[in-house]
N, C-alpha and C positions, 0 to 999 in steps of 0.2 A: 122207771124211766132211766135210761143211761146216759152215762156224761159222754157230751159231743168230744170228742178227741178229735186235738188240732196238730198237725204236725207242719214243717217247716215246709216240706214240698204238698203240701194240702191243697186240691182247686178252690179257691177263694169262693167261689161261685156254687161250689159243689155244698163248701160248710152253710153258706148264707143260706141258701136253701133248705140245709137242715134244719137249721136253727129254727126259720118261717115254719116250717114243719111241724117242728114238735113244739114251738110256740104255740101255733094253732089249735093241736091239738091238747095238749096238756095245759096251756095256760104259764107254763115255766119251762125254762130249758136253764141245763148246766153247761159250760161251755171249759174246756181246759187246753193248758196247753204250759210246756216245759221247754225255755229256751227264748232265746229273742228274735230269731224267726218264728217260731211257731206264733210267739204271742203276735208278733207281726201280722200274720195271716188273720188269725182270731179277731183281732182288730179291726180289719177290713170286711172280713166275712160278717161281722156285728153291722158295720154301716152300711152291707145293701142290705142284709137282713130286715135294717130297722126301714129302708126303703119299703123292701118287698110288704112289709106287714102293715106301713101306713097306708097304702094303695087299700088295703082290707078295714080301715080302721081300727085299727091293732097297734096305738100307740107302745113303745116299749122305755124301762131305764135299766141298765147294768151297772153292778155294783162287784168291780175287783177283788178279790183277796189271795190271801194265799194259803196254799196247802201242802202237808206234806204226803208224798205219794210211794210206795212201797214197788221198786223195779229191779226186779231178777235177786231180791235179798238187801238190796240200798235204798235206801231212803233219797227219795231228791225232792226238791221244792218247786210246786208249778203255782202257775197264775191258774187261779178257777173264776172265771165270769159270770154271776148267776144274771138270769135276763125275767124278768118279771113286765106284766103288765104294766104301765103308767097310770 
């Protein structure tokens, strides 16, 4: 399974939809994102997400951390969201 990449000009709507996605089917989705837009988006993408997936009964919780991420030879630090079942 792959981690959702979130980027600052992301459709809000396009992530949320992933995320209900591979919730669905996987049971867990990884959600990322480097920057305070990005994590902005990610953010939002998670609360219709978590909409989209109660309408199914697919309660969810997210649990923030951080990580570091390996781009073009540098190291930077992204927020990783993992989303689990409730």
């Amino acid at each position: 399974m792959d981690i959702i990449k979130v980027k600052a000009n992301s459709r809000t709507a396009a992530v949320a939809g992933a995320i209900a996605g591979v919730m669905r089917e996987h049971k867990h989705a990884e959600v990322q994102a480097i920057g305070a837009g990005a994590v902005n988006q990610a953010v939002k993408a998670l609360v219709l997400a978590k909409g989209y997936l109660e309408e199914d009964g697919i309660p969810i919780m997210c649990s923030p951390e951080f990580v570091d991420v390996d781009i073009d030879g540098k190291i930077r630090t992204a927020i990783k969201i993992v989303v689990d079942p409730r």
